[in-house]
N, C-alpha and C positions, 0 to 999 in steps of 0.2 A: 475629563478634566475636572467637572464639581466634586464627581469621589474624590480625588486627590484632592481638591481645596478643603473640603469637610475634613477629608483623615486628616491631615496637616491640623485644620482646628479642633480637632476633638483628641490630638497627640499633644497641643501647645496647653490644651487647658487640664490636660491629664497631670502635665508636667508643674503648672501653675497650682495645682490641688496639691500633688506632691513636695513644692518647697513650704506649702505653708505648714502641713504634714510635718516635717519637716522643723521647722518654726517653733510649732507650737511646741518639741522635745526639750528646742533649747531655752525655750523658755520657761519651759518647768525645769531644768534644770537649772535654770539660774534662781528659782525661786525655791528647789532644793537646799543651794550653796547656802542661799542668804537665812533657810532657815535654820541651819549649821553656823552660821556664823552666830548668830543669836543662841544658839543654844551653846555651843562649843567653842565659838571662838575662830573655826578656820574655815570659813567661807570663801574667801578669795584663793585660799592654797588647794582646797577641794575643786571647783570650779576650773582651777589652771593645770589640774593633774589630769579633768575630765576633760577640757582640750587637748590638751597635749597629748592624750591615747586617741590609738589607732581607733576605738569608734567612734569618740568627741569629737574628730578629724571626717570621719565620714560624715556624721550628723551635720556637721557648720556643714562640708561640702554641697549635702544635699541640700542645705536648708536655703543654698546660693552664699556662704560668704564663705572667707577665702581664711582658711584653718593657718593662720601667720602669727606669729607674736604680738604683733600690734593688735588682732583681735583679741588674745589671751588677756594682754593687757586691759583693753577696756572691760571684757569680762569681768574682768579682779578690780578694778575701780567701780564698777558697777555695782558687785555686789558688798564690796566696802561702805559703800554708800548706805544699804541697808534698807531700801526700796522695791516693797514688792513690784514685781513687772506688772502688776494688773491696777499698781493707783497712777507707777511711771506712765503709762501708757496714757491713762485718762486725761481728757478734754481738763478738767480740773486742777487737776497739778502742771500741768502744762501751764493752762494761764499762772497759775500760782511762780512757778521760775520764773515765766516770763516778767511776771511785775515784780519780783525780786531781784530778777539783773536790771532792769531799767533803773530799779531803786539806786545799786549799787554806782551806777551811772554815772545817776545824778550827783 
């Protein structure tokens, strides 16, 4: 019975190493888009070609989200936006939107 609970967690955290694996592709590849977009202009139409093929499709799957239009979409608003994934993400710019929407708020 403990083998099987141990396999069980060293299969669940195999699989939790793999989406972030995972993750991190499409996260460089959104910071691909965006630096196409800056140079070239078509970030957001790059980005929605690279979901919409069959391995952009596998990649979100694996990475755990669900390869749908509605994700294509915020993809492409994403990188319209023009924010690398790595200032988005920071503690920093976080608070910074946050006290920008309050602002708008008020």
């Amino acid at each position: 019975m403990i083998d099987f609970v141990d396999g069980t967690a060293y299969n669940n955290e195999q699989g939790n190493r793999s989406r972030k694996l995972f993750a991190a592709v499409v996260l460089a590849a959104l910071d691909d888009a965006i630096a196409d977009d800056k140079k070239y202009g078509n970030g957001p139409e790059q980005i929605a070609r690279w979901a919409r093929s069959k391995d952009g499709r596998e990649v979100l799957s694996c990475a755990g989200i669900d390869p749908n239009e509605r994700v294509v979409g915020g993809l492409m608003e994403f990188v319209s936006k023009g924010v690398r994934t790595s200032v988005a993400l920071s503690r920093e710019e976080s608070e910074r939107r946050q006290s920008m929407e309050q602002a708008e708020a008020a």
